[in-house]
C-alpha positions in Angstrom: -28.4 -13.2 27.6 -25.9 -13.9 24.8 -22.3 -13.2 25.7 -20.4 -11.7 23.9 -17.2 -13.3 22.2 -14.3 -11.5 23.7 -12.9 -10.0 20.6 -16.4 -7.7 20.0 -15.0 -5.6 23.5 -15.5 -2.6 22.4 -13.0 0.0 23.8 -14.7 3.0 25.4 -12.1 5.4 24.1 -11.4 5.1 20.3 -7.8 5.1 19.2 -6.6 7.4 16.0 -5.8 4.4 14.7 -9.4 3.2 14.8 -10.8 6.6 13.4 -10.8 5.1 10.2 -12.9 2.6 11.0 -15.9 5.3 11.8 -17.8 4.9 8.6 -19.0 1.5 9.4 -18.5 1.7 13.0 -21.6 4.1 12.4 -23.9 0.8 10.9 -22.9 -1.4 13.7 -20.0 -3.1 12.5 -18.0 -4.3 15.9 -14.9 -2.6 16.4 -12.3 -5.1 15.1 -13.7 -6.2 12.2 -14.0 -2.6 11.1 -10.4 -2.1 12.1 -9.9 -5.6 9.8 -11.8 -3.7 7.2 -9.6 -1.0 7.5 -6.6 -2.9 7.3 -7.5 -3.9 3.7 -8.4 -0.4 2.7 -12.1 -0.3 3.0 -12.7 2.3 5.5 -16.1 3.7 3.6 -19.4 1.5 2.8 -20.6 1.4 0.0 -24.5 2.1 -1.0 -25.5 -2.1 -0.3 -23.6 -2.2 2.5 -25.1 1.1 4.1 -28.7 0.0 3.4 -27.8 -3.9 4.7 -25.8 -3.9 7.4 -28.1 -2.7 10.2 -30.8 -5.1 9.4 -28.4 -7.9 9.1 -25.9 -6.7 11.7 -29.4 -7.2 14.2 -30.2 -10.7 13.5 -32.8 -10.3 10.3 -33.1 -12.0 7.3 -32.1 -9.6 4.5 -33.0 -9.5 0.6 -30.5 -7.5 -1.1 -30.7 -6.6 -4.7 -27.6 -4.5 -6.4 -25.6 -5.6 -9.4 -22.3 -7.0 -9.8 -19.0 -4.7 -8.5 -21.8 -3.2 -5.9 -20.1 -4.5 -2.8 -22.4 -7.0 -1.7 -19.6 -9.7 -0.9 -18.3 -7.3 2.2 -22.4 -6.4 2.6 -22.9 -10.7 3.7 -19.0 -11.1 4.9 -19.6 -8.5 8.1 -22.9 -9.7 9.4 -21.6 -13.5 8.7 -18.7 -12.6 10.8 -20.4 -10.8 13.7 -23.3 -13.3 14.6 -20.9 -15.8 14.9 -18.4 -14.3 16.9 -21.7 -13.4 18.9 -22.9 -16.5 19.7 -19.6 -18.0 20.5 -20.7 -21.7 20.1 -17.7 -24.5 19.3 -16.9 -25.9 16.5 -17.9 -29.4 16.3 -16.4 -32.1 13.8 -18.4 -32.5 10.6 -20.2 -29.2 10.7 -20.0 -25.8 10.0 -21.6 -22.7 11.5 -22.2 -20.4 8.5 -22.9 -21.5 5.0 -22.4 -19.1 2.2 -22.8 -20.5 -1.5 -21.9 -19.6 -4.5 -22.4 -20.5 -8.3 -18.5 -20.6 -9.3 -15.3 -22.2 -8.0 -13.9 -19.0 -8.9 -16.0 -16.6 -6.9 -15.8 -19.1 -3.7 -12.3 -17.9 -3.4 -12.3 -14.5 -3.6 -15.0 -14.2 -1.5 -12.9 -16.1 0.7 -10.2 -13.7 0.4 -12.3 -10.7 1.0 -13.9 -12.6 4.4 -10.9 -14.3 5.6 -8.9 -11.0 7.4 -12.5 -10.4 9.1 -12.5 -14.3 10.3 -9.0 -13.9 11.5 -9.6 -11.1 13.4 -12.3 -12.6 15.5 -10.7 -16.3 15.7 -12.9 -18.3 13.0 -11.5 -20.6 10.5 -12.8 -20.4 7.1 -12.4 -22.8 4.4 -13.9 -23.2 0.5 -15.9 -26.2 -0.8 -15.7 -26.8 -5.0 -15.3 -29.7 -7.2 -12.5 -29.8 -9.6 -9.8 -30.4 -6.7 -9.0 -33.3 -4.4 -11.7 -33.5 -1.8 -9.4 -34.9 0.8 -8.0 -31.8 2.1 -11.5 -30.4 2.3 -12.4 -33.6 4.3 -10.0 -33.2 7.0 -10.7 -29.8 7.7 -14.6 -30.7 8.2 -13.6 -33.1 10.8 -11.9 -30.6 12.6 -14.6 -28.3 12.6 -15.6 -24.9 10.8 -16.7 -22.3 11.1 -17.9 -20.6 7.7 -17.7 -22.7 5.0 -17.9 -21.2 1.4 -19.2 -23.5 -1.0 -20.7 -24.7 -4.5 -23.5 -26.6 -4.6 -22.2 -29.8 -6.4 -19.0 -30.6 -4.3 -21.2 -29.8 -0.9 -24.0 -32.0 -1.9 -21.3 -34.7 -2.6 -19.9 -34.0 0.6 -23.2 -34.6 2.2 -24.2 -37.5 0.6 -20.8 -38.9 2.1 -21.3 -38.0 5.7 -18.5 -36.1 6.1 -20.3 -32.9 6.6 -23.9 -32.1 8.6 -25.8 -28.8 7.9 -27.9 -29.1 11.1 -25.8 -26.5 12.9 -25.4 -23.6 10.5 -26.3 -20.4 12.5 -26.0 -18.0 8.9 -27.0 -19.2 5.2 -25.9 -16.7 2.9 -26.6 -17.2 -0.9 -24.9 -14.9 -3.4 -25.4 -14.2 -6.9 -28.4 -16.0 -6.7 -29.7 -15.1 -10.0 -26.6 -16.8 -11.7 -27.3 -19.9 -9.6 -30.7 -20.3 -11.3 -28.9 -19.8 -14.6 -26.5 -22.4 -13.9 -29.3 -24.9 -13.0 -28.5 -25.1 -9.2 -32.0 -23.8 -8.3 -33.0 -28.0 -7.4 -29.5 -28.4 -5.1 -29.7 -25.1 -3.1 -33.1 -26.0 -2.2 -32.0 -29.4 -0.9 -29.2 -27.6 0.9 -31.7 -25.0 2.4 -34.1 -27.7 3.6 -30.8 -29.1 5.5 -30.1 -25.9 7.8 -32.0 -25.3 10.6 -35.2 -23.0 10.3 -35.5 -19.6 11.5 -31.8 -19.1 11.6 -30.8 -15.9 9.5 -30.4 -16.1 5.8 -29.2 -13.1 4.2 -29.7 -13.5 -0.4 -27.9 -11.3 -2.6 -28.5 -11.3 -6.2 -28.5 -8.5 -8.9 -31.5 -9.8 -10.4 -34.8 -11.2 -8.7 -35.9 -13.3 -11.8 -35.5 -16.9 -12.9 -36.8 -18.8 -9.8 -34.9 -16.9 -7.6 -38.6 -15.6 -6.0 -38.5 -18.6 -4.5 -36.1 -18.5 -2.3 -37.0 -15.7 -0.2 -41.0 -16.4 -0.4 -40.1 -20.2 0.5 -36.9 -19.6 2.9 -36.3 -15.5 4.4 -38.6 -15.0 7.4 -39.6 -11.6 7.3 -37.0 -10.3 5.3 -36.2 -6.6 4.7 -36.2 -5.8 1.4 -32.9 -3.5 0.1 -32.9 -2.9 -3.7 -29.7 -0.5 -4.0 -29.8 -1.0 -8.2 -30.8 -3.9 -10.7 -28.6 -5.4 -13.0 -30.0 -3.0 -15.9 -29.2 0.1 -14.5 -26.7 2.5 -16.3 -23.3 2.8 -14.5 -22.4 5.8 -14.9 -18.9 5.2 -15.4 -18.9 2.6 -18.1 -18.5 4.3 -21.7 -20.1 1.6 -24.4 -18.8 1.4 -27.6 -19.8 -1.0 -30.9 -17.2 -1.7 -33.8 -18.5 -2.8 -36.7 -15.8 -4.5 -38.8 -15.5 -6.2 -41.7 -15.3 -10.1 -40.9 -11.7 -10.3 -43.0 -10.6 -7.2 -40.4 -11.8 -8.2 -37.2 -9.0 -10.7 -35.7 -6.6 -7.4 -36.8 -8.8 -5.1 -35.0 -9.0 -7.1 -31.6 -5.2 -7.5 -31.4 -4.9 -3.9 -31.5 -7.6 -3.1 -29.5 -6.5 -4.9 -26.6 -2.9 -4.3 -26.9 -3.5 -0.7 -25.3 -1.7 -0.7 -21.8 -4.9 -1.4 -19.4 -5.9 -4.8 -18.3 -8.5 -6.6 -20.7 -11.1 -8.8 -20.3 -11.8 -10.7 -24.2 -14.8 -12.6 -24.2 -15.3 -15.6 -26.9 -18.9 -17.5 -27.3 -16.7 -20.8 -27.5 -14.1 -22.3 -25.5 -12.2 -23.3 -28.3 -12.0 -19.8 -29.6 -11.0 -18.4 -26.1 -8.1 -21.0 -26.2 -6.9 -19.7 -29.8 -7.7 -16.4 -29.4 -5.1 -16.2 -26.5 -2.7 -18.1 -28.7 -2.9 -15.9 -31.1 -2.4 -12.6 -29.0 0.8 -13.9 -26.9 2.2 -15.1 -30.6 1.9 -11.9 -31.3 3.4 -10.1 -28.3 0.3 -9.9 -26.3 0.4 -11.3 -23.4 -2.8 -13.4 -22.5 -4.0 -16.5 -21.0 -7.5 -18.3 -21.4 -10.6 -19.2 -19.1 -12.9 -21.9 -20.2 -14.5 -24.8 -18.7 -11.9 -27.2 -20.3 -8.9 -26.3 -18.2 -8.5 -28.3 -14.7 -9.2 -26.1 -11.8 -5.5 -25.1 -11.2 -5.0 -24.1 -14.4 -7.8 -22.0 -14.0 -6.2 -20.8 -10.7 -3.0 -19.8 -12.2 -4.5 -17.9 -15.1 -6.8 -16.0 -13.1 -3.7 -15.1 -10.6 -1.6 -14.3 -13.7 -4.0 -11.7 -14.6 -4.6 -10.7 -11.2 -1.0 -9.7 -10.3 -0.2 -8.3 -13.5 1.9 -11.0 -15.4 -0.4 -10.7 -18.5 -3.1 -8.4 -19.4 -4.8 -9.8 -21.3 -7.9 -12.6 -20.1 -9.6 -14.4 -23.1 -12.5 -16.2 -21.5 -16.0 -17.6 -22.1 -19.3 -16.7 -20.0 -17.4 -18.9 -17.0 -15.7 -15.6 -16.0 -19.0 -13.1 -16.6 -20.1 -13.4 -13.4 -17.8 -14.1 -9.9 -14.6 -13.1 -11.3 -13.4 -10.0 -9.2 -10.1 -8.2 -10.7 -8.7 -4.9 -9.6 -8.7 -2.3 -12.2 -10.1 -4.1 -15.5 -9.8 -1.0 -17.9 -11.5 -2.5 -21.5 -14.0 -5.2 -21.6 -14.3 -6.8 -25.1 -17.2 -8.7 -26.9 -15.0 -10.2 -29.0 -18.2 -12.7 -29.8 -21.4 -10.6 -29.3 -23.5 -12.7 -26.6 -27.3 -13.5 -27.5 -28.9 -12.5 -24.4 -29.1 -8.8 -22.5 -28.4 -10.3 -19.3 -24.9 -11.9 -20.5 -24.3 -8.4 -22.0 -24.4 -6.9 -18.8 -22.5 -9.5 -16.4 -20.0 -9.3 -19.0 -19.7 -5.6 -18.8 -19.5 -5.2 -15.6 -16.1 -7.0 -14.4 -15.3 -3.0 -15.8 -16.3 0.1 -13.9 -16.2 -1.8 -10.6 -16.0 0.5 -7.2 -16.5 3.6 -8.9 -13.9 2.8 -11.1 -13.9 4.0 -14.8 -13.8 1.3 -17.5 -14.8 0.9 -21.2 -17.2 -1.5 -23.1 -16.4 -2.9 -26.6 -18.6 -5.1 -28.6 -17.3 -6.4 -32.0 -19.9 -6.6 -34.6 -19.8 -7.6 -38.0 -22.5 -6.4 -40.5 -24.1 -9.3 -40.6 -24.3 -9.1 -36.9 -25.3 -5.3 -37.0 -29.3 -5.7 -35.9 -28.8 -8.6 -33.3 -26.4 -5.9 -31.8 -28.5 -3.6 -31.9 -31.3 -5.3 -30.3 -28.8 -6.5 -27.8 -28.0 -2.8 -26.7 -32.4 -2.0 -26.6 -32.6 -4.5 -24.4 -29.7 -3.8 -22.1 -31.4 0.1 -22.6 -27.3 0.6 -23.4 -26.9 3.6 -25.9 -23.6 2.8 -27.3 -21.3 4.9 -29.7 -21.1 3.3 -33.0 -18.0 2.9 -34.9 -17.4 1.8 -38.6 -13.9 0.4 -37.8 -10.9 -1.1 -40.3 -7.1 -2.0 -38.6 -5.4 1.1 -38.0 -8.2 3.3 -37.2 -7.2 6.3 -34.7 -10.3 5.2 -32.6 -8.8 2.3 -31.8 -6.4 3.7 -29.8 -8.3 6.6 -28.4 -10.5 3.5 -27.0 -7.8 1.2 -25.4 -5.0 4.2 -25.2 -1.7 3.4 -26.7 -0.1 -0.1 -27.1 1.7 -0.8 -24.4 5.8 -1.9 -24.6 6.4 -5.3 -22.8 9.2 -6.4 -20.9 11.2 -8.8 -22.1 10.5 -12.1 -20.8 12.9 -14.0 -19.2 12.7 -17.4 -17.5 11.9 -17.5 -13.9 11.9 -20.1 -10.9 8.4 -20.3 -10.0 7.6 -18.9 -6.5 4.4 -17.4 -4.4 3.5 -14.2 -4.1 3.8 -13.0 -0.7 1.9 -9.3 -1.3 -1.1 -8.6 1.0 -4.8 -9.7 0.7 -7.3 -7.4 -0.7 -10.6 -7.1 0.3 -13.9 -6.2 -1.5 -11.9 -6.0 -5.2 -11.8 -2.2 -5.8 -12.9 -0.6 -3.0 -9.7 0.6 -2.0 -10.4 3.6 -4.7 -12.3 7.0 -3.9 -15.4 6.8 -5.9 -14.9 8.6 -9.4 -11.5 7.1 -9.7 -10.2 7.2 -13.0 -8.8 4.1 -15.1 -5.1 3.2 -14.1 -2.8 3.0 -17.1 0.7 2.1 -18.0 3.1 -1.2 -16.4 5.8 -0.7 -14.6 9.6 -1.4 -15.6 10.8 -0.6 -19.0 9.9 -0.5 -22.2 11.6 -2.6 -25.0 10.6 -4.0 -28.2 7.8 -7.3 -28.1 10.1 -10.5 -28.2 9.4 -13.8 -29.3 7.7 -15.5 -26.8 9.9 -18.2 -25.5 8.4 -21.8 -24.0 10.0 -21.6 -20.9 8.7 -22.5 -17.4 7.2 -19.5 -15.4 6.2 -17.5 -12.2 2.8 -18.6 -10.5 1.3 -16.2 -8.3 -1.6 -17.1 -6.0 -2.5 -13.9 -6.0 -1.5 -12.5 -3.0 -4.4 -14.7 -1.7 -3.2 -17.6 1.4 -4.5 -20.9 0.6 -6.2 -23.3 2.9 -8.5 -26.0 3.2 -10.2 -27.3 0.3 -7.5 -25.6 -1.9 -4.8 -27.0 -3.7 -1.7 -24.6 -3.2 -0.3 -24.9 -7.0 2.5 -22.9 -7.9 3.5 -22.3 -12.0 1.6 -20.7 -14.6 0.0 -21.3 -17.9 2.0 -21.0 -21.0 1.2 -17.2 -21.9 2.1 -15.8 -18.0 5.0 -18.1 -19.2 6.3 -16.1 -21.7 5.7 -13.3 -20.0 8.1 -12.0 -16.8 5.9 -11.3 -13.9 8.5 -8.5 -13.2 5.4 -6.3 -14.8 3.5 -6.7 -11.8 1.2 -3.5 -11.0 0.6 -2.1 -7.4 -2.7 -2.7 -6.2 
């Protein structure tokens, strides 16, 4: 008979304290890591984690299909957490017990964030795998043994091919956003990686689509799975209001500056990196400020402009298809084509870093008339019935969209410093479902300055680094210009 780790003890008496917990204490979840849910503010599961978590919470390998913003990081972070806190087997130098991967560097951290409090609460170590950092750090944590190891494909076959880590005692395999894997060409890798861990240990796939190869995976490696299809990645969300501008080509850099100078946090997308990276020039020139993501900057660049829109130090995130998928921000109010994409699927991964939770949010795309019947196909094949918009500068809908520009504090030149405010966990779930967009900054409002080149605040987002991470303070040159002193509560 297994024993149990010592932190699963369940008390026979609940405290008030642990009341909260009740919702997933109901599916299984072991007493302290629903309390460690709790902690974060997720005290209710959401409809992937209902249907999941008593299959995988047993032992079974689970299928689970529901589209981005769904919950499914908490959905594969609980049952990842249990088993191994179940079996209670050491840590051995080189290898790690569970094995989640995922497509991005960008979504192997904040699904370390989100799985880290649980960890902690039942005495596991956790540490992140990518490529674009030093591996040294990462090394010397393998050699002291792990315990659930988040990773991308590249830098872990690397890794591998090294010595410096073994797959042969991985107890969990977790892949998530699988769909985007097989877009990103990692199909060939994960299936090496696969045929590394042991068989007929759990596996548990999440993926909003079932397409591109990713039938393979669970014909090839899920024994028996259960099958849990909460929604597909084209289903309407009911809180997501699409819109499509059509603007005159001469208008349309005028009609984006306004449109995301409204006072909720915007995500831009370009087709180009190159036109990400001017784009957000060109708003925090003119008193919007923004930062770019693109597959040209260095991983802590990256870091710091994601963690400068995270804690509120600019609004605005002007990014390429490297941030549709696996980027995971609180309270995204406007989501802006600014370059239409070509294919339904982008459309909708793109969309949906808005409405997240049971948040509201709003959809833009940007079409010139030229551009009017590819949009339109685009919206027939994302079965997306937008409200159409002839649209010059200065047009009242503007504002009715975004709501009123906001008024920016004046930016002054700080020492650069970490933020010490408190992980999150699954990004948005601390909201009642049907909560309605957040507006507004904090501190007051004066007149847009001149943006300044002076050195700035970093912010790792609230998020404590460890292995496999560089710990990079600083920010890019828009958060520079920018005070963080307009932090928002989250």
């Amino acid at each position: 008979m297994t024993q149990l780790h010592p932190a699963l003890s369940t008390p026979a008496q609940a405290t008030p304290a642990e009341a909260s917990t009740s919702g997933f204490a109901e599916l299984g979840v072991p007493q302290p890591i629903a309390a460690a849910l709790a902690a974060t503010g997720i005290t209710s599961p959401f409809p992937i984690q209902s249907a999941t978590l008593p299959d995988s919470l047993a032992g079974r390998d689970v299928l689970g299909r529901g589209r981005t913003g769904s919950g499914k990081t908490v959905a594969f972070a609980v049952p990842t957490v249990a088993a191994l806190a179940a079996s209670n087997q050491p840590r051995r130098p080189g290898s790690v017990r569970a094995l989640i991967l995922v497509p991005t560097r960008e979504l192997a951290a904040q699904v370390r964030q989100t799985l880290e409090p649980l960890a902690d609460a039942v005495g596991l170590r956790t540490m992140t795998i990518f490529g674009g950092v030093g591996q040294g750090p990462q090394v010397a944590a393998l050699r002291r043994g792990m315990d659930i190891c988040i990773a991308t494909p590249g830098r872990l076959e690397d890794l591998i091919k090294q010595r410096q880590v073994r797959l042969d005692a991985v107890e969990v395999t977790v892949l998530d956003e699988a769909d985007h894997m097989a877009d990103l060409g990692f199909l060939p890798a994960v299936k090496r990686l696969l045929d590394a861990t042991p068989t007929r240990t759990q596996r548990l796939l999440f993926s909003a689509t079932l397409d591109r190869g990713v039938d393979v995976f669970f014909r090839r490696y899920l024994h028996n799975p259960v099958t849990h299809s909460v929604d597909s990645a084209a289903s309407e969300v009911p809180q997501m209001t699409h819109h499509v501008f059509t603007v005159a080509p001469d208008n349309k850099g005028e009609v984006v500056r306004e449109l995301v100078s409204g006072q909720g946090r915007t995500l831009a997308f370009t087709r180009t990196k190159h036109a990400a990276k001017k784009l957000a020039k060109q708003l925090t020139s003119a008193g919007v400020p923004a930062v770019d993501m693109h597959g040209n900057l260095s991983q802590g660049a990256r870091q710091r402009n994601l963690a400068a829109f995270g804690d509120g130090s600019v609004r605005v995130l002007v990014a390429t298809d490297i941030a549709a998928r696996g980027i995971h921000v609180d309270d995204v109010a406007l989501v802006v084509h600014v370059d239409p994409p070509t294919e339904h699927k982008a459309y909708l991964h793109r969309s949906g870093r808005t409405a997240r939770a049971g948040a509201e949010g709003i959809v833009v795309t940007i079409g010139t008339p030229s551009q009017a019947s590819d949009v339109r196909t685009l919206m027939r094949q994302a079965a997306i019935k937008p409200a159409q918009h002839a649209v010059a500068p200065g047009d009242p809908v503007i504002s009715r969209v975004s709501g009123p520009p906001a008024a920016f504090v004046q930016p002054t030149p700080v020492q650069a410093a970490s933020s010490g405010s408190a992980r999150s966990g699954e990004p948005g779930q601390r909201r009642e479902a049907g909560g309605g967009r957040r507006r507004g900054g904090s501190g007051g409002r004066t007149r847009p300055s001149t943006p300044s080149s002076s050195s700035a605040p970093s912010n790792t987002g609230g998020r404590r680094q460890g292995p496999g991470e560089q710990a990079r303070t600083g920010s890019s040159r828009g958060a520079a210009e920018f005070s963080a002193g307009r932090r928002r509560g989250r």
